[in-house]
C-alpha positions as CSV (number, residue, x, y, z in Angstrom):
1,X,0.0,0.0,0.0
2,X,1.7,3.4,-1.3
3,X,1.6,5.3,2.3
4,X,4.3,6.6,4.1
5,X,6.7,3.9,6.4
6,X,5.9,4.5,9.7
7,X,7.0,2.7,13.1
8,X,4.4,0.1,13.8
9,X,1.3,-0.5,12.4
10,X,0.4,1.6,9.1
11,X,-2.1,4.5,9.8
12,X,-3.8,2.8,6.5
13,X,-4.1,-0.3,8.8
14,X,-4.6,1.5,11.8
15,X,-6.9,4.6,11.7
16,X,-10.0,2.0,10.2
17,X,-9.6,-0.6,12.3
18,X,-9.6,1.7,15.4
19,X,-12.8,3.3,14.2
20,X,-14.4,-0.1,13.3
21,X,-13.7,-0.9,16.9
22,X,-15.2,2.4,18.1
23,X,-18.6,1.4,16.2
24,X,-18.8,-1.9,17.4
25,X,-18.0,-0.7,21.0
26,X,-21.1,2.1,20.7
27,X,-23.1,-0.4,18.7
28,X,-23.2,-2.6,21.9
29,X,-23.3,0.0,24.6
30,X,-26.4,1.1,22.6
31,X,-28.2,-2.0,22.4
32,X,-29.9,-1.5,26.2
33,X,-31.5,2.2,25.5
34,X,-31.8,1.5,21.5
35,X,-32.7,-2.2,21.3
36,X,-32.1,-3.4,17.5
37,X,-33.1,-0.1,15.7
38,X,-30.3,1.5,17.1
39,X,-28.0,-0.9,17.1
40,X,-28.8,-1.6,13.9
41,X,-28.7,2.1,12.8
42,X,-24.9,2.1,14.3
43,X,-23.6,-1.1,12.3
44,X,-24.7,0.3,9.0
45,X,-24.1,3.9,9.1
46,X,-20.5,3.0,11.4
47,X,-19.7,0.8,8.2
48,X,-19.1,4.1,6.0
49,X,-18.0,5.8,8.7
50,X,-14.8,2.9,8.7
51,X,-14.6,3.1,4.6
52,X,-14.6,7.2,5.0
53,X,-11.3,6.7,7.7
54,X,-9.3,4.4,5.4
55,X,-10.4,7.1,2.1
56,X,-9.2,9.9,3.8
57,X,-5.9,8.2,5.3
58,X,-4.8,7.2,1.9
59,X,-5.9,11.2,0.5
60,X,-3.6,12.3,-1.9
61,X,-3.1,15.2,-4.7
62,X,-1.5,13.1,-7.9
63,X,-3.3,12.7,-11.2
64,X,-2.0,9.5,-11.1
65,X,-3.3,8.0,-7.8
66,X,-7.0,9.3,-9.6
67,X,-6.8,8.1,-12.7
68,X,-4.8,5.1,-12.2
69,X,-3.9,4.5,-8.6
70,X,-0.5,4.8,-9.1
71,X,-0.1,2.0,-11.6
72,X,0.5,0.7,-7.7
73,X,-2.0,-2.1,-7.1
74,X,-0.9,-5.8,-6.3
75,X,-2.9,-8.2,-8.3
76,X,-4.2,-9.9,-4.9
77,X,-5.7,-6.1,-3.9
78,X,-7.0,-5.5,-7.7
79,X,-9.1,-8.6,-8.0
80,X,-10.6,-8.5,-4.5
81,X,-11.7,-4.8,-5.6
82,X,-12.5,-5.7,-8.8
83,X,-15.0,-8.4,-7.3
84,X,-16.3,-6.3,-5.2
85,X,-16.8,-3.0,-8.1
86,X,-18.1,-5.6,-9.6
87,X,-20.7,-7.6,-7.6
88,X,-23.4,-4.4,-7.0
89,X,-26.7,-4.4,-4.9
90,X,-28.3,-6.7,-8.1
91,X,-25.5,-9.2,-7.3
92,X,-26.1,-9.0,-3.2
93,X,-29.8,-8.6,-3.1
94,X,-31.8,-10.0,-5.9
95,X,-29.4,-12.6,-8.1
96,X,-30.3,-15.4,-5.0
97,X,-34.2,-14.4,-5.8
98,X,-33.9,-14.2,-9.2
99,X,-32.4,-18.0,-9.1
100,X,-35.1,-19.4,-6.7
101,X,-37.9,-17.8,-9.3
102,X,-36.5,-18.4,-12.3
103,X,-34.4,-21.9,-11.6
104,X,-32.1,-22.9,-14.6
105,X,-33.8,-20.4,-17.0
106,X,-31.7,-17.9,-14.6
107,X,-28.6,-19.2,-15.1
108,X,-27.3,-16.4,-18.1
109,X,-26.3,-14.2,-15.1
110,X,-24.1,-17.0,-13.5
111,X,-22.8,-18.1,-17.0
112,X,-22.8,-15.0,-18.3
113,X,-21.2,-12.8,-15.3
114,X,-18.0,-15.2,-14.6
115,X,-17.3,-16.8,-17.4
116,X,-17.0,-12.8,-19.1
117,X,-14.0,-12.5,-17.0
118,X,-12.2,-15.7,-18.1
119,X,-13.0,-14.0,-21.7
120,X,-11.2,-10.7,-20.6
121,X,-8.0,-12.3,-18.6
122,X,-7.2,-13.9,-22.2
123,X,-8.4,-11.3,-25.2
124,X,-8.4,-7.9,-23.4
125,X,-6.9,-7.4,-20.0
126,X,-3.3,-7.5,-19.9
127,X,-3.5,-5.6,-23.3
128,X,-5.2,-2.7,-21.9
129,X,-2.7,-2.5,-19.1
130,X,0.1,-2.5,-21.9
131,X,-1.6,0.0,-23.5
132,X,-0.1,2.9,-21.0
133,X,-3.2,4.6,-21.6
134,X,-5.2,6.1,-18.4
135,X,-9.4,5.7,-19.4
136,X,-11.2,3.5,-21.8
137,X,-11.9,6.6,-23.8
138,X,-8.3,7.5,-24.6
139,X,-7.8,3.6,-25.7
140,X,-10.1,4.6,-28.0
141,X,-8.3,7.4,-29.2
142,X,-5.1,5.5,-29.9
143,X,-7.1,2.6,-31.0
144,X,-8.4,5.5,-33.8
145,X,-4.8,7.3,-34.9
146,X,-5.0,9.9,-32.3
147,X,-8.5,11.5,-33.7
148,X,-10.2,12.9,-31.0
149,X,-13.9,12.6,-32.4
150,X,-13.8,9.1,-31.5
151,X,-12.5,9.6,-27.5
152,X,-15.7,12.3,-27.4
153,X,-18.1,10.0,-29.0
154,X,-16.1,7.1,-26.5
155,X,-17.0,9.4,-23.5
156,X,-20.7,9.5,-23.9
157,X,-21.0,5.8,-24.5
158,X,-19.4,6.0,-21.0
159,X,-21.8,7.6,-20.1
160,X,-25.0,5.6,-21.0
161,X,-23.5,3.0,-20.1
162,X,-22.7,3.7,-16.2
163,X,-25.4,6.2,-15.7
164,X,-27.8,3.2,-16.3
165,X,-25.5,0.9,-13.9
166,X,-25.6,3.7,-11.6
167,X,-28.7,4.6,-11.1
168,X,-29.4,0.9,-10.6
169,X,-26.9,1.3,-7.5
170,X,-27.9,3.8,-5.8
171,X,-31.6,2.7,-6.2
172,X,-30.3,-0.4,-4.1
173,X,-28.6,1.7,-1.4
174,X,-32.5,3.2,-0.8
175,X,-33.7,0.0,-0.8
176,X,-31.2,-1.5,1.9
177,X,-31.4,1.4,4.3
178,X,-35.8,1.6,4.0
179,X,-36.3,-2.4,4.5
180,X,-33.8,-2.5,7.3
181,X,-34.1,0.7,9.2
182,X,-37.1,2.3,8.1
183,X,-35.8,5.4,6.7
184,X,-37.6,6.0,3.7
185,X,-35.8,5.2,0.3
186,X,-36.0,8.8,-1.7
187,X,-33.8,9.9,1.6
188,X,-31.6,6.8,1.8
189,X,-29.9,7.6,-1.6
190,X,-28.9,10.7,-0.9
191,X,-26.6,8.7,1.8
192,X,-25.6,5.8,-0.6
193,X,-24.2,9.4,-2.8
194,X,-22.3,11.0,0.3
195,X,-20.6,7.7,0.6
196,X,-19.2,6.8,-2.9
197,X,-18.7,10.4,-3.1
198,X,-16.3,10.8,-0.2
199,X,-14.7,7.5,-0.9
200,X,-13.7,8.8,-4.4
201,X,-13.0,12.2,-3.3
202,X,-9.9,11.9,-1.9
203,X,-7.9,10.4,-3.7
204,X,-10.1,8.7,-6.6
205,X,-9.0,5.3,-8.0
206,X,-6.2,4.8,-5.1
207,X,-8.5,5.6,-2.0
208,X,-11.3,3.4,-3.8
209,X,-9.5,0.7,-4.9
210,X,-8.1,0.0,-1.0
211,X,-12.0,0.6,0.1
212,X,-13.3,-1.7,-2.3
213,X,-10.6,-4.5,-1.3
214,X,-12.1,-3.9,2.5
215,X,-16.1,-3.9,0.9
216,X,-15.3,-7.0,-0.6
217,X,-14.9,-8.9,2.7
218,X,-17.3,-7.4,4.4
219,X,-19.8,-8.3,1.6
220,X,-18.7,-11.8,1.2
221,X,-18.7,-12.6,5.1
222,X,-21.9,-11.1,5.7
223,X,-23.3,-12.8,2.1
224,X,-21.7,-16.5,3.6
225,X,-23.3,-15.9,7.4
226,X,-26.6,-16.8,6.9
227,X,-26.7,-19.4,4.4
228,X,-24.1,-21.1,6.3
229,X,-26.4,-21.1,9.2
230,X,-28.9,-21.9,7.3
231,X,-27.3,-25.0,5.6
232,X,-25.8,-25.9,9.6
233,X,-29.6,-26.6,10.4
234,X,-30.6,-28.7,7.3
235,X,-27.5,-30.6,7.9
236,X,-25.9,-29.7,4.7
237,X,-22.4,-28.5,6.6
238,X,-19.3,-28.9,6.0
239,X,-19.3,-27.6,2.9
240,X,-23.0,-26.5,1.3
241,X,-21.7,-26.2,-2.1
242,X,-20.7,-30.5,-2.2
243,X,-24.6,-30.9,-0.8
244,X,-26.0,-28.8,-3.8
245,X,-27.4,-31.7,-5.9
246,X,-29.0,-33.5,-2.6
247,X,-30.6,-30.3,-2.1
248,X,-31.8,-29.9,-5.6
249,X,-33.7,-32.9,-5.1
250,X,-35.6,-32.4,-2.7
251,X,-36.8,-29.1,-4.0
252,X,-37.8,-30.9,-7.1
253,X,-39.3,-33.9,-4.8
254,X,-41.5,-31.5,-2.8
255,X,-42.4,-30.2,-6.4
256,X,-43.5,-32.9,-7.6
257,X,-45.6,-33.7,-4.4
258,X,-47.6,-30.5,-5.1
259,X,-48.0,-30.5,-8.4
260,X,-46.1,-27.3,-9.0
261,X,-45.2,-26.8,-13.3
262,X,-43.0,-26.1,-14.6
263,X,-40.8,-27.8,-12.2
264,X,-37.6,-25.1,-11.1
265,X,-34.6,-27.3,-12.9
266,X,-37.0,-27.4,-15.9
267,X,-35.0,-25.7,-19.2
268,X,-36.4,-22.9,-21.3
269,X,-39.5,-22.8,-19.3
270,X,-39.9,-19.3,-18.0
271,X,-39.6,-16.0,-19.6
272,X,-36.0,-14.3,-19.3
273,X,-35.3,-11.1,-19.3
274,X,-38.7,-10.2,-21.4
275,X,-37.4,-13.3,-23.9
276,X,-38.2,-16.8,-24.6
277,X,-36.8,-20.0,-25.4
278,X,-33.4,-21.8,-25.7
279,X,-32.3,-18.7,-28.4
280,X,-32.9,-16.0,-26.0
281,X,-31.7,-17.5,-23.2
282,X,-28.1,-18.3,-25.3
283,X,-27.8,-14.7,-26.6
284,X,-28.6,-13.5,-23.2
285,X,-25.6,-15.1,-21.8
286,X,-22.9,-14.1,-24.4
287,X,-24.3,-10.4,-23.8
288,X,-23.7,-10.9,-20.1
289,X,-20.2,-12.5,-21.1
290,X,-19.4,-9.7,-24.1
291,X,-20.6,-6.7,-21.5
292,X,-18.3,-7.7,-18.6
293,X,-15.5,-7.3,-21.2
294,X,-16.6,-3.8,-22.1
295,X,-17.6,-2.2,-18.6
296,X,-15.8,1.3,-17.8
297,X,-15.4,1.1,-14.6
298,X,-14.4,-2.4,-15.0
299,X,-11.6,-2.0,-17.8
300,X,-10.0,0.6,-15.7
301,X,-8.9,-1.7,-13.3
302,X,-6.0,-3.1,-15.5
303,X,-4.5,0.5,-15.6
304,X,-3.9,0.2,-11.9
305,X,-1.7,-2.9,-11.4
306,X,1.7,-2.6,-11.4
307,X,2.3,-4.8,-14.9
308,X,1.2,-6.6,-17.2
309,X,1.3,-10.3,-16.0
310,X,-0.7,-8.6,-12.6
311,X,-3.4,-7.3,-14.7
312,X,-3.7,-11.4,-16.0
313,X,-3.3,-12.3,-12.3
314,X,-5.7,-10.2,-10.9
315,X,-8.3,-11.0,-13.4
316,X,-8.0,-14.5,-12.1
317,X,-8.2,-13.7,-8.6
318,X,-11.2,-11.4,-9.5
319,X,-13.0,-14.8,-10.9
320,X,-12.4,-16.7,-7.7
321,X,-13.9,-14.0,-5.7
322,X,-16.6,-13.5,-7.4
323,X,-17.2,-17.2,-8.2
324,X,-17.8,-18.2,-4.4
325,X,-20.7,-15.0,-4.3
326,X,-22.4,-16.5,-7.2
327,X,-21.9,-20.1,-6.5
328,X,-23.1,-19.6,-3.0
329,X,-26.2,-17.5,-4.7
330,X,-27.4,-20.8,-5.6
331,X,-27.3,-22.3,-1.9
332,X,-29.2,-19.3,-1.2
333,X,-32.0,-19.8,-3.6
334,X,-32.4,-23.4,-3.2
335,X,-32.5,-23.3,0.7
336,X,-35.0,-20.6,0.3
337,X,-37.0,-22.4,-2.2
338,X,-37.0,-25.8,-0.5
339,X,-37.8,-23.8,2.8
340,X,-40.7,-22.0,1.3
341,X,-41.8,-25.7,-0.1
342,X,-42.6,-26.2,3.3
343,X,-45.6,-23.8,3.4
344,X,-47.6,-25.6,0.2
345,X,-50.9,-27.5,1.1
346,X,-50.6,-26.1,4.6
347,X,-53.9,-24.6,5.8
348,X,-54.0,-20.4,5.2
349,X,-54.0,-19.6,9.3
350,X,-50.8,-21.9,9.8
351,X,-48.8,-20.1,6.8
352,X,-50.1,-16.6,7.8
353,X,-49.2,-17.1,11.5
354,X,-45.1,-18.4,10.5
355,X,-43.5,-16.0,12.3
356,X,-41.5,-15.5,9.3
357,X,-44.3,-14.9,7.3
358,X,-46.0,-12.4,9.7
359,X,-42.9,-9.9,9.5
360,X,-42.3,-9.7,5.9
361,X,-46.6,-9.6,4.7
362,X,-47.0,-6.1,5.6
363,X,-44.1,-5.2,3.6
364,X,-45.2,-6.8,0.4
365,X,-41.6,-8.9,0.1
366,X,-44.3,-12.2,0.5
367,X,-48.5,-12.7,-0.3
368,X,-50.3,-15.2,0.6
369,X,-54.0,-15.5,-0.8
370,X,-56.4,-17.9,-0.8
371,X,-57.5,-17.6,-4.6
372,X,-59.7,-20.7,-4.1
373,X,-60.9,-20.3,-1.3
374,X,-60.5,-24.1,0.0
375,X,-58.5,-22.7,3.4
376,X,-55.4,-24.9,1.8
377,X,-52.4,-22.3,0.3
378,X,-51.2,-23.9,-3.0
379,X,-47.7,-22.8,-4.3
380,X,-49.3,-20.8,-7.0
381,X,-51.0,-18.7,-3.8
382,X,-47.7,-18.0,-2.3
383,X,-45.9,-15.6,-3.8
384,X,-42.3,-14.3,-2.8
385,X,-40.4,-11.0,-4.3
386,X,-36.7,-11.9,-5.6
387,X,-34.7,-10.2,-2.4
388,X,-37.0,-11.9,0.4
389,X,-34.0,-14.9,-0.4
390,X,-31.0,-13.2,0.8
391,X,-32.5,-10.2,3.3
392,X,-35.4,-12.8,4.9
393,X,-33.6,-15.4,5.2
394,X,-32.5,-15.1,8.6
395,X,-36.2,-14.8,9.8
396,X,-37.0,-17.9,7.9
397,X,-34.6,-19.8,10.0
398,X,-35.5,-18.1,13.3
399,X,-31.8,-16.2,13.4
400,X,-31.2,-14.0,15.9
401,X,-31.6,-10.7,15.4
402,X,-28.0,-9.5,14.6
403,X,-27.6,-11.2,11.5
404,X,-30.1,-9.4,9.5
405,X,-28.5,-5.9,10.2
406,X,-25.1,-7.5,9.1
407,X,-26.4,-8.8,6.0
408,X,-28.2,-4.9,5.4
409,X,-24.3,-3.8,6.2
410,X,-23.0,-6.4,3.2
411,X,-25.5,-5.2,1.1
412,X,-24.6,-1.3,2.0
413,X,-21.2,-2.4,0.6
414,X,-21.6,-3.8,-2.1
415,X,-24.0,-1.3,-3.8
416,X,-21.3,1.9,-2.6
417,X,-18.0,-0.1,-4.2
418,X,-20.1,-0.3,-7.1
419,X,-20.8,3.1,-7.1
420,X,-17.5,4.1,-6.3
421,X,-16.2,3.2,-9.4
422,X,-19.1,4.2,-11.6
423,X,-18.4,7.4,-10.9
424,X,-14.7,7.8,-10.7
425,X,-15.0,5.9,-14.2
426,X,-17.6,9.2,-15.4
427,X,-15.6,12.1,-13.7
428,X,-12.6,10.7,-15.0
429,X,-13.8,11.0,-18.4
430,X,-14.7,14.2,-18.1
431,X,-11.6,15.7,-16.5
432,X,-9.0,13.6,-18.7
433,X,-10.8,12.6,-22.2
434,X,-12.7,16.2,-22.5
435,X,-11.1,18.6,-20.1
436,X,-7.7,18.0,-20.1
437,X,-7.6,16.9,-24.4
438,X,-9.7,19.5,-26.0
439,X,-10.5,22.2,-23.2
440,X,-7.5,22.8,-21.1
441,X,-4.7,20.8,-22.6
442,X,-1.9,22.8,-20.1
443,X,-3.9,22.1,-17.2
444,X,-1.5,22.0,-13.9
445,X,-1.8,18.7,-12.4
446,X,-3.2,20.6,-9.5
447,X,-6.2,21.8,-12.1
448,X,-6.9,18.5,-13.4
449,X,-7.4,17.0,-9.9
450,X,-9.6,19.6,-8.5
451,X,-11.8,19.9,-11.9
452,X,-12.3,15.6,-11.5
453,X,-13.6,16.7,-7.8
454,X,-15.9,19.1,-9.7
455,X,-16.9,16.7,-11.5
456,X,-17.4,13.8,-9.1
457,X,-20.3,16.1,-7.1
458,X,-22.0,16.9,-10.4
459,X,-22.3,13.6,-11.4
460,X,-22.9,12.3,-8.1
461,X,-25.6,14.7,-7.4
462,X,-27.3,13.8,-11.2
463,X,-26.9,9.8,-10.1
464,X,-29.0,10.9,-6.8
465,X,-31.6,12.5,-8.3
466,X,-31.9,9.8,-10.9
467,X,-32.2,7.3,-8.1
468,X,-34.6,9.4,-6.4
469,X,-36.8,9.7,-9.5
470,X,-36.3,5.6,-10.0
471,X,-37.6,5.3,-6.4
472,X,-40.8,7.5,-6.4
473,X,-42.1,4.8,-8.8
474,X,-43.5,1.9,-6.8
475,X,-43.1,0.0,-10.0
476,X,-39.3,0.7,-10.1
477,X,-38.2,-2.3,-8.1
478,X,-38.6,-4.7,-10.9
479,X,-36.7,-3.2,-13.5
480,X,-33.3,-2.7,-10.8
481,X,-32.1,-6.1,-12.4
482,X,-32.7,-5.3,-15.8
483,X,-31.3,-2.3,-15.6
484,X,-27.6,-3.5,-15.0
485,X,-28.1,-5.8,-17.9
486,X,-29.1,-3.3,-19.6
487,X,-25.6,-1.6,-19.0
488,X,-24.2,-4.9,-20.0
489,X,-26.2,-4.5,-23.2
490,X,-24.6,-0.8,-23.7
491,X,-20.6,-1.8,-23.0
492,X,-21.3,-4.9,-25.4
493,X,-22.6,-2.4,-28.1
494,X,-20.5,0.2,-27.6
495,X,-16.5,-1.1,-26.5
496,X,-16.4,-4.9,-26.7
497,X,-16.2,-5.2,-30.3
498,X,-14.2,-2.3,-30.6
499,X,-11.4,-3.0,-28.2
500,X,-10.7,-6.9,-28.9
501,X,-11.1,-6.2,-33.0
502,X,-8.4,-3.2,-32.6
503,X,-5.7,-5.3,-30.3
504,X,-6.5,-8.6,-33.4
505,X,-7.0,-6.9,-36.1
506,X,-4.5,-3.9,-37.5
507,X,-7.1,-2.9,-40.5
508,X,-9.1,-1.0,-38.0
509,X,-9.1,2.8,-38.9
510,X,-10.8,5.4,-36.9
511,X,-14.3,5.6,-39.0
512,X,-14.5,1.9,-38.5
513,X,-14.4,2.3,-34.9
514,X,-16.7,5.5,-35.5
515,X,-19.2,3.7,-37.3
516,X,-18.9,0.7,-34.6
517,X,-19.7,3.1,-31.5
518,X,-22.7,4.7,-33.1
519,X,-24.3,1.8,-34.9
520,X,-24.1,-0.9,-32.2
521,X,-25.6,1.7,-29.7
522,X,-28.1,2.6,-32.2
523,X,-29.5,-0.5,-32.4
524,X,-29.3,-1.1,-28.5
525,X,-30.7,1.7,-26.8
526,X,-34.0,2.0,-28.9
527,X,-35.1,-1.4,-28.3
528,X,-34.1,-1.5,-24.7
529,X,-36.1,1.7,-24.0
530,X,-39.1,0.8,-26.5
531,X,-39.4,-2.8,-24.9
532,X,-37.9,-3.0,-21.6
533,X,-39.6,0.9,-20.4
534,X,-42.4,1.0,-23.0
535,X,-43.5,-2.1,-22.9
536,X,-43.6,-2.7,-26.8
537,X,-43.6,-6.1,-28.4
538,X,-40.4,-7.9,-28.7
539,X,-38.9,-9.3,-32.1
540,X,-39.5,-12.9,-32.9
541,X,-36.9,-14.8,-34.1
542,X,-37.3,-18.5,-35.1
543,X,-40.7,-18.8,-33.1
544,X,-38.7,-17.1,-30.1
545,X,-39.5,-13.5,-28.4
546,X,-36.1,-12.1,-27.8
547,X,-35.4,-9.8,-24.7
548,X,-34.1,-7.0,-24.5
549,X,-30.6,-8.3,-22.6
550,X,-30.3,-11.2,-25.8
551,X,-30.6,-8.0,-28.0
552,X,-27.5,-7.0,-27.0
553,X,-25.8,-10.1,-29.1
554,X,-27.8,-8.2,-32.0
555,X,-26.2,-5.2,-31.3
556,X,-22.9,-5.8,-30.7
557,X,-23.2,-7.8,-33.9
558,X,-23.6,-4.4,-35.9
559,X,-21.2,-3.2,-34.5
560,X,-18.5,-5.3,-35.5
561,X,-19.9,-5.6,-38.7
562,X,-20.3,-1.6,-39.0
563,X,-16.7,-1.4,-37.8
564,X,-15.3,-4.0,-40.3
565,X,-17.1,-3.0,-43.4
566,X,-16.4,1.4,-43.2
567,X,-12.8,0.5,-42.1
568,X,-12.5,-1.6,-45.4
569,X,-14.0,1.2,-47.3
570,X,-11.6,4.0,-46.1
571,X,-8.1,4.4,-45.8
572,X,-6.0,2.4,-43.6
573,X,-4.3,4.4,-40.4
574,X,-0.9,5.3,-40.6
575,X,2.4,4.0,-39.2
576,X,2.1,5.2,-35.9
577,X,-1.3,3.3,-35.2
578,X,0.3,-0.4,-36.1
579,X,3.3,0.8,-33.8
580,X,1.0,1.4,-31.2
581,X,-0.9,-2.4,-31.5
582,X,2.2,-3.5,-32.1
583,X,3.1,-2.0,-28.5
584,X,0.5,-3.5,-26.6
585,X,0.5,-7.1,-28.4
586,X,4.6,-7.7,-27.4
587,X,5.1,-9.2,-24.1
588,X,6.9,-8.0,-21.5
């Protein structure tokens, strides 16, 4: 860690840990006057308070530390903050739900979301890192002979692109601080910005990427507490994930027994993503896989690692991290399924009166009607909303009270590190790709630091609001998931293409990549905001209604195919360009 040697324990070290000692300390002295609300108050707003110490320790004043942290990052640090930038509130809250709803037909997120980075440690990441550039924008640029038109264009794909992750985000930081501590959710983003924003603030992509490193355990222990209790009392301990395909069988047994259809491991069955079928479900995953590769926020992560051969490394680490989330996301959603299981052909007053069931009614997470009228509660008449799985499962297993608030503190983490880099990614694009290039090219270093702080309040206050919009429609909740594939949907249309055909392919000139940018977001953004907001029809393709995540494949398509065809039709770039690839493609 780049801070000054000091006798003893590093202040990096020190100054957190002393504070997240003070907040457990108070948390417990609390407990007697404020019972759980209070405590519960202490442990999540203490955990930014801890994040805030260790941003501010590591402050600093160099451009690079912002844009790049230094070019300082062991690949160890880098993939555990890569993990966590990466797994957002979506990942935390709602991809457990999402599994025990949707079963197999669910699985493009899992596929889609870890096998992207295998994808990336191979065709894009240790190239990026060799590339000596500082943003995805300015790739761009060199990637187009130095013409600036494509870095502007570059910047507001950047844009669309992690506004819509963003927004996403912060929506979940309203949602964790109104289901656990009542506060409502319009006033609870306006927190979740504070946080990221202070993270970022003092030193950008160096403070962050130390934060993050500390979110990602936190989110991971607090993800892994519950379900391992909960797996302790069905006896599926040592290791849940080895008792996975037991587990699976009994949820499909106690389907069977109740007559449910289609059954949960059933293929192809359910609707995904607003698509249909074995096509849609395909395309959805090599979007998911194709947008991991192109993320912002993401791709800047290889600028900060000391080398090449870390950037591979941490890439790797990055997929083992975020693996044992997603792998233990299916624990989660088939405990919860094969604990709700329990409830079918019970009679209505027994079901109602489950103590777990009696918390979480009134807040609309789980419903229970008698459609029939025969007193009995079928599975069709029990009805669960994707995050009751991760945020109710302590109550389901009668937990004590404790763990719920640590899981709302997990949560808390992994929405802010998420944010965190959405915005540095946005501000940093600003400062370097548009003020510092075209605007102010003689900016002191001094300038260009304070004008990305400008820039991270702006944006951070235009994210809020946007949240805050999101969250005064009641309706909003469902599209939170969709919206980060949607951003998926954007880098695939927008970078992925672009990047991997300019490192493989030297005939790339800058109209190509031009025409690319605007013609694979062309063909994206309408259909995601015509069917996914506007509820218009999907396309059909071979008998199949395609969604607007497996549009993405569509999109991305055009742009390669844009890109390929006008860079064949126009002149080829210049020496300086193929020096340039040629750079980036030669090993260390």
């Amino acid at each position: 860690m780049a801070v000054q040697p000091s006798k003893g324990m590093s202040p990096a070290v020190r100054n957190p840990l002393v504070a997240a000692v003070l907040v457990i300390l108070l948390a417990i002295l609390a407990y007697p006057v404020g019972r759980e609300y209070l405590t519960s108050l202490i442990l999540i707003l203490g955990s930014i308070l801890v994040y805030l110490v260790l941003a501010v320790t590591l402050r600093s004043q160099a451009a690079a530390d912002f844009y790049v942290a230094g070019r300082s990052i062991p690949a160890f640090v880098n993939g555990a903050a890569t993990a966590a930038d990466w797994m957002s509130a979506a990942s935390f809250l709602s991809m457990a739900g999402i599994i025990a709803f949707l079963g197999f037909d669910a699985l493009p997120y899992i596929i889609g979301w870890t096998l992207g980075y295998t994808l990336m440690a191979f065709t894009i990441a240790p190239f990026v890192r060799k590339s000596g550039t500082y943003t995805v924008p300015e790739l761009i640029e060199r990637l187009a002979g130095g013409w600036g038109t494509a870095r502007v264009v570059a910047v507001l794909m950047v844009f669309i692109t992690s506004l819509t992750y963003l927004t996403a985000q912060l929506t979940g930081v309203g949602v964790v601080f109104s289901r656990f501590l009542g506060i409502p959710a319009t006033t609870a983003v306006f927190v979740g910005v504070f946080g990221a924003l202070a993270y970022a603030w003092t030193s950008g992509w160096r403070s962050i990427t130390w934060v993050q490193f500390v979110q990602y355990w936190v989110l991971i222990s607090m993800y892994l507490l519950p379900v391992l209790i909960a797996a302790a009392y069905l006896g599926l301990l040592p290791l849940p994930w080895l008792q996975y395909g037991p587990l699976v069988a009994q949820v499909e047994g106690a389907e069977k027994a109740a007559g449910v259809t289609p059954l949960w491991t059933e293929p192809f069955a359910r609707p995904f993503a607003g698509g249909t079928g074995q096509l849609n479900w395909i395309l959805s995953a090599l979007v998911l896989m194709l947008g991991t590769m192109g993320l912002p926020h993401i791709l800047v992560r290889f600028y900060t690692v000391t080398n090449v051969h870390a950037a591979r490394v941490s890439v790797g680490w990055a997929l083992l991290f975020i693996g044992l989330l997603y792998t233990s996301a299916s624990i989660y959603a088939a405990v919860a399924r094969f604990s709700i299981s329990k409830l079918w052909n019970q009679p209505l007053d027994v079901v109602q009166n489950t103590p777990w069931v009696q918390k979480w009614l009134p807040t609309g997470l789980v419903k229970v009607e008698d459609a029939n009228g025969d007193g009995i509660i079928q599975p069709g008449e029990l009805s669960f909303h994707n995050d009751i799985v991760v945020v109710g499962m302590p109550d389901m297993f009668g937990m004590i009270w404790l763990i719920a608030p640590l899981v709302a503190v997990g949560g808390l983490a992994a929405a802010l590190s998420t944010a965190d880099g959405l915005l540095l990614a946005m501000s940093t694009a600003i400062s370097r790709d548009i003020y510092k290039r075209f605007i102010n090219p003689q900016a002191s270093e001094a300038g260009e630091v304070g004008f990305v702080r400008v820039m991270l309040l702006v944006i951070a206050l235009v994210g809020g609001l946007l949240g805050y919009l999101a969250l005064r429609d009641p309706t909003f909740s469902r599209y939170v998931a969709l919206m980060v594939g949607w951003a998926f949907v954007f880098a695939a249309s927008s970078f992925t293409p672009l990047i991997m055909l300019g490192i493989f392919w030297k005939r790339l000139n800058r109209y190509g990549i031009l025409a690319g940018m605007l013609v694979g977001m062309g063909v994206a953004l309408p259909y995601v905001l015509a069917v996914g907001i506007f509820n218009a029809p999907p396309l059909v393709l071979f008998g199949q209604k395609i969604g607007t995540i497996a549009w993405g494949a569509v999109s991305a398509l055009a742009n390669a195919i844009a890109a390929v065809v006008v860079s064949l039709l126009t002149p080829p770039e210049g020496k300086e360009r193929e020096a340039f690839v040629d750079h980036m493609r030669l090993p260390d």
